[in-house]
VEXLUM-627471 format. One record per residue (C-alpha): x, y, z; residue in one letter; residue number from 1. Coordinates in pm, whole numbers, plus 50000, padded with zeros to 5 digits. Last residue first. Layout:
// residues N
<tivo <X; Y; Z>; a; NUM> ...
// end
This chain:
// residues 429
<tivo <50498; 49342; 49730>; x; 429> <tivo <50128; 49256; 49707>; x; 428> <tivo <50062; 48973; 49564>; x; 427> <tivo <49846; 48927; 49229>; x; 426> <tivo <49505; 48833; 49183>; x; 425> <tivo <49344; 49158; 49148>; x; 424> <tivo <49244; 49126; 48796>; x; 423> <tivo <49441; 49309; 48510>; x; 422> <tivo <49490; 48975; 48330>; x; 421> <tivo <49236; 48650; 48436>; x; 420> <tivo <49079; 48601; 48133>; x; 419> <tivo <49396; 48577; 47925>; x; 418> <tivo <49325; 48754; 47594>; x; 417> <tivo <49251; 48610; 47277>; x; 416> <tivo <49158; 48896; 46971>; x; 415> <tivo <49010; 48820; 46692>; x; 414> <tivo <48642; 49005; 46722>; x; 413> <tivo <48855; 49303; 46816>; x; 412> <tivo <48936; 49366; 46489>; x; 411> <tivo <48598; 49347; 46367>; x; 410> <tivo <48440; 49545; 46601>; x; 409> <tivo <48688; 49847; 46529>; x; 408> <tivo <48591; 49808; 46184>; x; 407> <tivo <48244; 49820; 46219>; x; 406> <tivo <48294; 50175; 46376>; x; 405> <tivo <48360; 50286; 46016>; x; 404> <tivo <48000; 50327; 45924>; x; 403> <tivo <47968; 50593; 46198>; x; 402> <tivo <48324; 50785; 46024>; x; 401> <tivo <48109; 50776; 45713>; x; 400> <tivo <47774; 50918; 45850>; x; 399> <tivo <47979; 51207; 46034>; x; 398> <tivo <48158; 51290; 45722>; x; 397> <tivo <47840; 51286; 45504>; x; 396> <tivo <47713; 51564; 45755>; x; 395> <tivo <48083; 51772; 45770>; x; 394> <tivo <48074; 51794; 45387>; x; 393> <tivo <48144; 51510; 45136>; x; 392> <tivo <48458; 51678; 44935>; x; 391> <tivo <48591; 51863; 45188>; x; 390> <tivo <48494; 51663; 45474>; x; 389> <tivo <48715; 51354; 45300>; x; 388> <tivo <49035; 51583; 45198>; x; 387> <tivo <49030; 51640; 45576>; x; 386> <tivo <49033; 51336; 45692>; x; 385> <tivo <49329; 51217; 45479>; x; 384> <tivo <49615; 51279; 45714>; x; 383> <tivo <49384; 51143; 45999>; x; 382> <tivo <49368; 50823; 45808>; x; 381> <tivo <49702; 50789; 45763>; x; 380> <tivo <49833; 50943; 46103>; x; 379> <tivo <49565; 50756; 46364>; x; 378> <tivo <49646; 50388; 46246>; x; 377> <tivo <50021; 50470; 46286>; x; 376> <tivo <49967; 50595; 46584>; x; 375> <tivo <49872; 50259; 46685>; x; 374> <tivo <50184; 50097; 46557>; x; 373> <tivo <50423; 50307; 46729>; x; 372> <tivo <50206; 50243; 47045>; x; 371> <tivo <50262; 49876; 47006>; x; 370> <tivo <50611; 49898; 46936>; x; 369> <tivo <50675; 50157; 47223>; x; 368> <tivo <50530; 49832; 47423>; x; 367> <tivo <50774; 49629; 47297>; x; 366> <tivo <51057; 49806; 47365>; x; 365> <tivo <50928; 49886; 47715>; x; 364> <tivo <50912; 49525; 47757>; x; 363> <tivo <51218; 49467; 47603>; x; 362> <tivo <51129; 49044; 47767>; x; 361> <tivo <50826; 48993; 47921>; x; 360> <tivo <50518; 49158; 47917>; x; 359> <tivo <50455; 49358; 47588>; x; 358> <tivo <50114; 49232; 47440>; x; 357> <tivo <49953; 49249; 47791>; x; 356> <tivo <50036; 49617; 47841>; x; 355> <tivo <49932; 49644; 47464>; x; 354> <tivo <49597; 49488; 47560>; x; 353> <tivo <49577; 49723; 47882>; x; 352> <tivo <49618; 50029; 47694>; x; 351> <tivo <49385; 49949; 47419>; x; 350> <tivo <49078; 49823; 47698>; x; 349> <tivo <49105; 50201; 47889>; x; 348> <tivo <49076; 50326; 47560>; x; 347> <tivo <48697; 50245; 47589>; x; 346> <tivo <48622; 50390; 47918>; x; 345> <tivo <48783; 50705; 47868>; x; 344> <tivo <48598; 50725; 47531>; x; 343> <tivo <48302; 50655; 47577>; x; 342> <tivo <48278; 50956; 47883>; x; 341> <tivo <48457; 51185; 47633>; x; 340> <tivo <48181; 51143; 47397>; x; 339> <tivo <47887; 51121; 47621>; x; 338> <tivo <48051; 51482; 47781>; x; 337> <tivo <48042; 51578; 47471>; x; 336> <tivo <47722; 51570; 47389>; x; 335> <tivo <47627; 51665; 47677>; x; 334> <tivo <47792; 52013; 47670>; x; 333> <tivo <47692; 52039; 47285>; x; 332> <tivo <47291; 51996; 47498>; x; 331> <tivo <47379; 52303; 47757>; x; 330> <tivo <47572; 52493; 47505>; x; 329> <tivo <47251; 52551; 47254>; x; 328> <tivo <47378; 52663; 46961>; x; 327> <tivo <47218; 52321; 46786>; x; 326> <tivo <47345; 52263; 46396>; x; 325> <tivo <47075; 51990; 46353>; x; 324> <tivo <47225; 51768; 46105>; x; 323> <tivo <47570; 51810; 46206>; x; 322> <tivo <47516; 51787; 46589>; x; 321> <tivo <47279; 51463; 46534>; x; 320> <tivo <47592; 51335; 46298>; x; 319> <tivo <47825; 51430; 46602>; x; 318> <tivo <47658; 51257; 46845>; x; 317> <tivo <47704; 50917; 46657>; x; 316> <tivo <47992; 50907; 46775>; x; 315> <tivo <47907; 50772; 47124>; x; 314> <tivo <47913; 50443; 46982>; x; 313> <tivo <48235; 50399; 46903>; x; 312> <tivo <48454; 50356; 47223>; x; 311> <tivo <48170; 50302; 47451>; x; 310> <tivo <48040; 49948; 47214>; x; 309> <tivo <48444; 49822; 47233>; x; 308> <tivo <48431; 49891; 47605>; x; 307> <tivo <48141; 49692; 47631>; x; 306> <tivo <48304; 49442; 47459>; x; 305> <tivo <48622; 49396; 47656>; x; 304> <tivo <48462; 49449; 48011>; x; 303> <tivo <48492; 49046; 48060>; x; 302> <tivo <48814; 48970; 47903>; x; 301> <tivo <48997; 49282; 48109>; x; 300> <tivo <48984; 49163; 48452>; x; 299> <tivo <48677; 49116; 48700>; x; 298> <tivo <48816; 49433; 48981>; x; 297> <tivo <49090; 49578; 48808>; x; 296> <tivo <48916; 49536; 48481>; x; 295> <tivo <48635; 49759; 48645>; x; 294> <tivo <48825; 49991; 48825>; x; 293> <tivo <49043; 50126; 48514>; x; 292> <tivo <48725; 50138; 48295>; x; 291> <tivo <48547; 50324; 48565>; x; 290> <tivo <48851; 50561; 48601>; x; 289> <tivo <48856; 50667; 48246>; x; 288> <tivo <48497; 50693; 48188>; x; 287> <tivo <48436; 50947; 48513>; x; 286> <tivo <48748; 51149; 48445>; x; 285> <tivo <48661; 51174; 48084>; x; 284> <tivo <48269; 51269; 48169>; x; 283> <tivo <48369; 51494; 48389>; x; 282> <tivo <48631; 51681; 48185>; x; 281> <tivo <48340; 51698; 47889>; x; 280> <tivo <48135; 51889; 48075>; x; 279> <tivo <48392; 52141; 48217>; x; 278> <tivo <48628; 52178; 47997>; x; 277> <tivo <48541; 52063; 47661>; x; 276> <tivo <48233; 52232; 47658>; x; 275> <tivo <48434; 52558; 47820>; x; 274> <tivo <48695; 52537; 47574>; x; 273> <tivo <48481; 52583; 47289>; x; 272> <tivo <48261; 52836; 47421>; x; 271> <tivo <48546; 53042; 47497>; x; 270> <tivo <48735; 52987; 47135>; x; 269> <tivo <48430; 53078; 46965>; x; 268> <tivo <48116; 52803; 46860>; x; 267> <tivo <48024; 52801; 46506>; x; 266> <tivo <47847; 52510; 46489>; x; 265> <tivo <47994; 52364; 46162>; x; 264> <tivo <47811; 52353; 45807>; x; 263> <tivo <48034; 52633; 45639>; x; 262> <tivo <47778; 52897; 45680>; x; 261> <tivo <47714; 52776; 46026>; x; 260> <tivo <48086; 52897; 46116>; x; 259> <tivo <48362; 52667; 46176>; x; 258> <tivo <48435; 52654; 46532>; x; 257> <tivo <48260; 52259; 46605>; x; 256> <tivo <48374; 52154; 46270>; x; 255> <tivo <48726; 52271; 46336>; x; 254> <tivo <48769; 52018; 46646>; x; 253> <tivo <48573; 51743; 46540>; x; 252> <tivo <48750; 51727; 46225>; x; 251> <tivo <49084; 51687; 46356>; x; 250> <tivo <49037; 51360; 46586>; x; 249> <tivo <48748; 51230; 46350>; x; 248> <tivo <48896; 51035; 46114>; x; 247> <tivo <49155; 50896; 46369>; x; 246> <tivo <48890; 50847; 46617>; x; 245> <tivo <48703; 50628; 46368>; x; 244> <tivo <49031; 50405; 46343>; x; 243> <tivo <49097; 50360; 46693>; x; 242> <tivo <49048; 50003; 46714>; x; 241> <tivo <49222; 49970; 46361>; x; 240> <tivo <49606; 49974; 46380>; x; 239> <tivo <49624; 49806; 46716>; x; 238> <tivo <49379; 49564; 46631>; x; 237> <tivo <49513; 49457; 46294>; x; 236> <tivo <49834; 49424; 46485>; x; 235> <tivo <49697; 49206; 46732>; x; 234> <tivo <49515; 48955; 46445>; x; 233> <tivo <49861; 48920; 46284>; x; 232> <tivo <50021; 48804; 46568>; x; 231> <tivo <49727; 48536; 46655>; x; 230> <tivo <49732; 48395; 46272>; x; 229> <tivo <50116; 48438; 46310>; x; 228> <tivo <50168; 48177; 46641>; x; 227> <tivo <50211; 48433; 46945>; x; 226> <tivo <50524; 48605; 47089>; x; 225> <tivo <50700; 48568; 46768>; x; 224> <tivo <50659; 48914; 46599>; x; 223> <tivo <50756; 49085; 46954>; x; 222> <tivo <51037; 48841; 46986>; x; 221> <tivo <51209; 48959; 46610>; x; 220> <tivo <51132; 49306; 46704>; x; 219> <tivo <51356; 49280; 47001>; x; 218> <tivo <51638; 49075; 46877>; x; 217> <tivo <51705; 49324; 46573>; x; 216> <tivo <51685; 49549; 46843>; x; 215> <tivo <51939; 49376; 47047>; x; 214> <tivo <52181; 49335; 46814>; x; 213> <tivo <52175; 49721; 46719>; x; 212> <tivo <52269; 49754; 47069>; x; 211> <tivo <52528; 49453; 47165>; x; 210> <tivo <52659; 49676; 46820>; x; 209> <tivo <52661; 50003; 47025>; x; 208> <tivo <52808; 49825; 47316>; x; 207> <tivo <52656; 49783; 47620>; x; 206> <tivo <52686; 49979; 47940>; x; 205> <tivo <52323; 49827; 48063>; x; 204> <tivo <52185; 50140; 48231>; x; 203> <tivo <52012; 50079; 48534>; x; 202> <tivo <51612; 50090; 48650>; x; 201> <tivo <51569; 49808; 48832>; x; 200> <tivo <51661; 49955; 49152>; x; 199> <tivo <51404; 50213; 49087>; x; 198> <tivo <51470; 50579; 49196>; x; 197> <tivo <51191; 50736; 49236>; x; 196> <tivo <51022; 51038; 49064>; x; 195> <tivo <50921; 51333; 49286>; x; 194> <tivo <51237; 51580; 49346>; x; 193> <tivo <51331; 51543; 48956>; x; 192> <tivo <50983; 51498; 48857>; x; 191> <tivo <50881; 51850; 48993>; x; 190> <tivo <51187; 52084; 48841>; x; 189> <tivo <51092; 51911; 48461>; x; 188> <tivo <50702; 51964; 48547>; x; 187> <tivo <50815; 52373; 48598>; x; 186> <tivo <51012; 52365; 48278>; x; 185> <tivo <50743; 52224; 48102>; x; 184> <tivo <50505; 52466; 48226>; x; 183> <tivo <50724; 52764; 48149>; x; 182> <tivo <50728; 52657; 47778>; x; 181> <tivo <50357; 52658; 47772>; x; 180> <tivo <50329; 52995; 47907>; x; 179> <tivo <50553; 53072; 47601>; x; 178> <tivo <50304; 52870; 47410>; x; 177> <tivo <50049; 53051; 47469>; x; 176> <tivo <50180; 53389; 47423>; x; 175> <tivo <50307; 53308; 47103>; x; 174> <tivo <49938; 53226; 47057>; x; 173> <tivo <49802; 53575; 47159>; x; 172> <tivo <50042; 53737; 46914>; x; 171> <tivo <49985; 53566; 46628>; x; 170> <tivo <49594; 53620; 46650>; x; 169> <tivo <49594; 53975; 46747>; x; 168> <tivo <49265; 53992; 46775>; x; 167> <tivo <49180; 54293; 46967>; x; 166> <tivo <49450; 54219; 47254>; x; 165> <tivo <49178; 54195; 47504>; x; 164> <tivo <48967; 53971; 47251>; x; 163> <tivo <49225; 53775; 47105>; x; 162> <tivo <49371; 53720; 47475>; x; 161> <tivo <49054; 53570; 47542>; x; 160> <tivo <49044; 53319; 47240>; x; 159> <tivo <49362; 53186; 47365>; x; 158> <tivo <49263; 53150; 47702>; x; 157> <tivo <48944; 52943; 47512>; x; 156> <tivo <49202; 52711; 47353>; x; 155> <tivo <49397; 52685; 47629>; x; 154> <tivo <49128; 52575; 47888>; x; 153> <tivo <48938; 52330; 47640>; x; 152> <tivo <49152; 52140; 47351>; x; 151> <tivo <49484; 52190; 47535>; x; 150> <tivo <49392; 52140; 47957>; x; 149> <tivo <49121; 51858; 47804>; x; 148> <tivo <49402; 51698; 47619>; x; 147> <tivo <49593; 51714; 47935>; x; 146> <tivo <49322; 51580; 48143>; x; 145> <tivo <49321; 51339; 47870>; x; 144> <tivo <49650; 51212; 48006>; x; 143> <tivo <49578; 51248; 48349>; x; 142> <tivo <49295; 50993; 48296>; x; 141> <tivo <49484; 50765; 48123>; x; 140> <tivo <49724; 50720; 48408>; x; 139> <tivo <49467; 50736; 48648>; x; 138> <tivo <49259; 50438; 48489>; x; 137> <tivo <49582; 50225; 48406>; x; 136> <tivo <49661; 50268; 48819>; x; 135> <tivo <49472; 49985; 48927>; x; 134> <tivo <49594; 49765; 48609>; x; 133> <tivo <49957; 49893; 48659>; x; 132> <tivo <49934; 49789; 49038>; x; 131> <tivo <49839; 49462; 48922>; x; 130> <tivo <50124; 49400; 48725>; x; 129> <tivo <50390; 49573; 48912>; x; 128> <tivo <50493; 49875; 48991>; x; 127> <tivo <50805; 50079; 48912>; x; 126> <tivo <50936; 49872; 48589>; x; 125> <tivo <50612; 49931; 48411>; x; 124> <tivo <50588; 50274; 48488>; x; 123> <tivo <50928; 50354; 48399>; x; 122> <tivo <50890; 50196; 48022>; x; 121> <tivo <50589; 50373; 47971>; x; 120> <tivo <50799; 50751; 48082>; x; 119> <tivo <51083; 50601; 47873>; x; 118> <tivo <50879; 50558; 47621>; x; 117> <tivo <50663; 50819; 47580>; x; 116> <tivo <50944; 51058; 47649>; x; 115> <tivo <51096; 50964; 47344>; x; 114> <tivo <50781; 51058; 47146>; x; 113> <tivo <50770; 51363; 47319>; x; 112> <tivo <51122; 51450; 47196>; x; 111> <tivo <51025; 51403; 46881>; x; 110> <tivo <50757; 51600; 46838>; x; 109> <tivo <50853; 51871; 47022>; x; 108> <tivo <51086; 51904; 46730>; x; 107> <tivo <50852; 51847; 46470>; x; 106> <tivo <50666; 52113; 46647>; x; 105> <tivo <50977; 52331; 46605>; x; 104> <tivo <50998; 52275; 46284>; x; 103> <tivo <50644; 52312; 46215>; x; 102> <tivo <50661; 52635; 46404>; x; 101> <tivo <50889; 52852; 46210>; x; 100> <tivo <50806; 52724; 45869>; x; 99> <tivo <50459; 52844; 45937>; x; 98> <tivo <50588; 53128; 46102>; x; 97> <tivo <50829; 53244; 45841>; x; 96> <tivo <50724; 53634; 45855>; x; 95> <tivo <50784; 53584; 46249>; x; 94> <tivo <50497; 53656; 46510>; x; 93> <tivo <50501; 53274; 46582>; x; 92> <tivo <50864; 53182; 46560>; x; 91> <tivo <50931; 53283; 46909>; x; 90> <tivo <50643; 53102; 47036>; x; 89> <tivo <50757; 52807; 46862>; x; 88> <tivo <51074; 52820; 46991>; x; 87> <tivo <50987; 52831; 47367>; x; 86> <tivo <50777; 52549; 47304>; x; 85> <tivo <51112; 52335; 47191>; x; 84> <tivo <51248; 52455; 47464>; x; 83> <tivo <51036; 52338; 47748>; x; 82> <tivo <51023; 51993; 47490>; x; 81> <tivo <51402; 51932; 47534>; x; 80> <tivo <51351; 51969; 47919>; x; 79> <tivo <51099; 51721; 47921>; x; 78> <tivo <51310; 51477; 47731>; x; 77> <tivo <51597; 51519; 47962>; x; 76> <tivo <51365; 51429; 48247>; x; 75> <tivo <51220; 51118; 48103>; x; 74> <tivo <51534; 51020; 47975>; x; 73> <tivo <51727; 51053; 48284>; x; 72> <tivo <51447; 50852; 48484>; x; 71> <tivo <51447; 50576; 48230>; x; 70> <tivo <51808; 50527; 48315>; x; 69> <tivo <52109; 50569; 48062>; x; 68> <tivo <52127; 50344; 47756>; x; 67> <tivo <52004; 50017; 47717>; x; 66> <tivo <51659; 50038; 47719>; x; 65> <tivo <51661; 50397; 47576>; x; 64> <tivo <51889; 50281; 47291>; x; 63> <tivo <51619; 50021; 47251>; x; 62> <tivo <51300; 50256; 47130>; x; 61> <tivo <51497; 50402; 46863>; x; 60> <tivo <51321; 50209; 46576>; x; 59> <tivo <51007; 50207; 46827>; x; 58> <tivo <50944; 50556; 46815>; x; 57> <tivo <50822; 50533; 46375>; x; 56> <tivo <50493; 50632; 46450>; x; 55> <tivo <50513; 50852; 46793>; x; 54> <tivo <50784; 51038; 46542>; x; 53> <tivo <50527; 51064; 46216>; x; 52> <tivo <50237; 51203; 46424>; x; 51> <tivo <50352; 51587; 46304>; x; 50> <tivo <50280; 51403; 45924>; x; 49> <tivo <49916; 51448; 46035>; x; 48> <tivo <49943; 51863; 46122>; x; 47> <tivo <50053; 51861; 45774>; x; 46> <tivo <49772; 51699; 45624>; x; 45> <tivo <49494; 51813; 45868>; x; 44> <tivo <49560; 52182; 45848>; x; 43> <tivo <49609; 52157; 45457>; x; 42> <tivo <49223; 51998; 45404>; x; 41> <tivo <49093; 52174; 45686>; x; 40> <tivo <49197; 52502; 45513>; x; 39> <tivo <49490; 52731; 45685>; x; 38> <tivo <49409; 53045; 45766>; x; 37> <tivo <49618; 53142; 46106>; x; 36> <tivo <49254; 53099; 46233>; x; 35> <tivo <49257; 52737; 46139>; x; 34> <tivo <49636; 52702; 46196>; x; 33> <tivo <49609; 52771; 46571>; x; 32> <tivo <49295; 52511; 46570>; x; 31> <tivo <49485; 52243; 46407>; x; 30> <tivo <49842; 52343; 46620>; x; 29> <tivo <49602; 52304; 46955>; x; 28> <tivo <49480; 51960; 46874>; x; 27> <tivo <49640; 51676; 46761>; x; 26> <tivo <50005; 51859; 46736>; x; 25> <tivo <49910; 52052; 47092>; x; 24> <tivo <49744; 51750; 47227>; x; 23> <tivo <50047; 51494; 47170>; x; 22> <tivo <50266; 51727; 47322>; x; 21> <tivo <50046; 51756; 47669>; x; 20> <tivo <49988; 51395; 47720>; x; 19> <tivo <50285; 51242; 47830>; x; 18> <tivo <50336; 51608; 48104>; x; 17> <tivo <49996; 51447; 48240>; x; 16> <tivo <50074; 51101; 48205>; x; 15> <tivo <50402; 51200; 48415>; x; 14> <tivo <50201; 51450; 48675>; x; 13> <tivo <49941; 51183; 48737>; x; 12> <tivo <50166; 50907; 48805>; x; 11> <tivo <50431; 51085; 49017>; x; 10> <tivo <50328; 51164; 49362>; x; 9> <tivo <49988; 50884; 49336>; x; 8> <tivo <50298; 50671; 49295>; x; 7> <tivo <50425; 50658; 49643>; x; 6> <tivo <50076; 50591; 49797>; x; 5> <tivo <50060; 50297; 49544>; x; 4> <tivo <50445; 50224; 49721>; x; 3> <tivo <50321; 50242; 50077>; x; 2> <tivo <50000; 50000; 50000>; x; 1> 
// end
């Protein structure tokens, strides 16, 4: 019980500093770009290839096994991403601010990606199996708390520095991200007091060809770990489950700012951080931390499906949205919180299964791998979304990204899982 005490000092401000790069390529740099006058088409494509590091993570995935600590990577990383956000503000006001920025998100980019795994690989070597299950809630939790912090509170702080500084669009988003900037560095100060030192959690000393032996070893054991029918059946998950998020990830976000005249809501900056904020918090924390209960308490076989149904289902909000272009805040506020509620409970079930793909041997290797592969399934179809609303419109969008919830049934219809993983049956240390 001492050492789950222990990790409520870390867990939540990790996911949380995991979390906050991935929400301003996913969803702050769409919206900046929006009013910085980018089309949806453009805004998606570019702010797409931004996934390509969290894609393509695992290739580098074993130097962080096997060189340095976790701990040193973790912090290093956040350091690089304080001033990679210091960057982009600079570059903001500049006459080569689109340049400017996408290097510098590229840059953040990268080092977030890192982070990701030596953050993942320092959770699993901290606590153990059941401990991870309890705490898979939190940590996921804390992580959309940070996409809630970027899509809500940020968003709408941006939209009131437009209004005091008479909208001065550059201006009020170099702004952000210098604030941004300071975070990091704060977050970087924190985790070096809070984050223990595991015994576990040495360097290696090996060679640099011990190195590239061992990650030819590593991906040859993650393709192995199950006969190919099974093997092939996990990757199909991991690219697909998330599928209709990936089409509507970037979509969601300008269709509820464009104006009615271009079929979206038309909400401002405020309005759109407050729905996301307040409402749809709730409904995140609530989703997340049910789903992380639940499989801690009957384990992850039996809560599969209904987490498959809370995952995709909700979506269908957004084709009643389209179709009836409702101001009212009270009913987007539901909306969304049924969205965000669906979906804390339903990625609860794509963290575990990737925790359960990588025990064993490089597994923080293998669990990179996993992620790697997931984003993946978010960048192509994400890159694409946009070329998909323009030429259907937001309604047809909304029908097609419904449709595509079948395939996110279909993947998971292959899946074999231990019946007994995530449940409370292990001993305490």
């Amino acid at each position: 019980m001492k050492r789950i005490d222990k990790a409520w000092r870390w867990v939540p401000s990790l996911y949380f500093a995991e979390g906050l790069p991935n929400v301003l390529v996913t969803g702050l740099a769409p919206v900046m770009y929006m009013q910085m006058g980018l089309s949806d088409a453009e805004l998606a494509l570019y702010t797409g290839w931004l996934a390509l590091p969290w894609v393509i993570k695992p290739l580098w995935s074993p130097f962080i096994d096997l060189l340095k600590t976790k701990r040193w990577w973790v912090l290093s990383m956040q350091l690089l991403i304080g001033a990679a956000l210091a960057g982009i503000a600079f570059t903001i006001p500049t006459a080569f601010w689109f340049q400017g920025t996408m290097f510098f998100l590229f840059v953040m980019a990268f080092a977030s990606a890192t982070h990701d795994i030596s953050a993942d690989g320092f959770y699993m070597i901290e606590l153990n199996a059941h401990k991870q299950a309890l705490f898979v809630g939190i940590r996921n939790t804390f992580y959309r708390i940070a996409v809630i912090f970027g899509n809500g509170i940020l968003i709408s702080f941006a939209g009131v520095l437009q209004v005091v500084f008479r909208n001065k669009i550059a201006f009020s988003w170099s702004l952000i991200f210098y604030g941004l900037a300071g975070l990091f560095i704060a977050l970087w100060l924190y985790h070096g007091v809070a984050m223990p030192r595991p015994k576990d959690d040495s360097q290696s000393g090996e060679s640099l060809r011990e190195v590239a032996k061992g990650l030819h070893s590593m991906f040859a054991s993650f393709f192995t770990k199950f006969p190919v029918r099974q093997t092939i059946a996990v990757l199909m998950f991991l690219l697909f489950y998330r599928f209709p998020e990936a089409l509507l990830n970037t979509m969601t976000k300008t269709f509820l700012m464009r104006p009615n005249s271009h079929g979206g809501l038309g909400l401002s900056p405020q309005e759109f951080g407050l729905a996301n904020g307040t409402i749809g918090l709730i409904g995140l924390l609530l989703g997340g931390i049910v789903g992380g209960v639940l499989v801690s308490r009957d384990g992850m076989k039996k809560w599969l499906w209904p987490m498959v149904c809370a995952i995709t289902l909700p979506d269908v909000v957004y084709i009643i949205l389209s179709y009836t272009l409702i101001s009212d805040m009270t009913i987007v506020s539901l909306c969304l919180f049924i969205e965000q509620f669906g979906y804390g409970l339903g990625f609860t079930a794509l963290t575990l299964y990737m925790l359960y793909y990588s025990q064993g041997q490089y597994k923080t290797s293998h669990y990179a791998v996993c992620t790697g592969i997931s984003y993946l399934g978010l960048m192509l179809p994400g890159m694409l979304s946009g070329f998909i609303k323009d030429a259907v419109g937001y309604r047809m969008f909304f029908i097609i990204v419904m449709a595509s919830c079948a395939i996110t049934f279909l993947v998971t219809a292959f899946l074999k899982i231990d019946p007994y993983f995530g449940k409370n049956s292990d001993k305490t240390e």
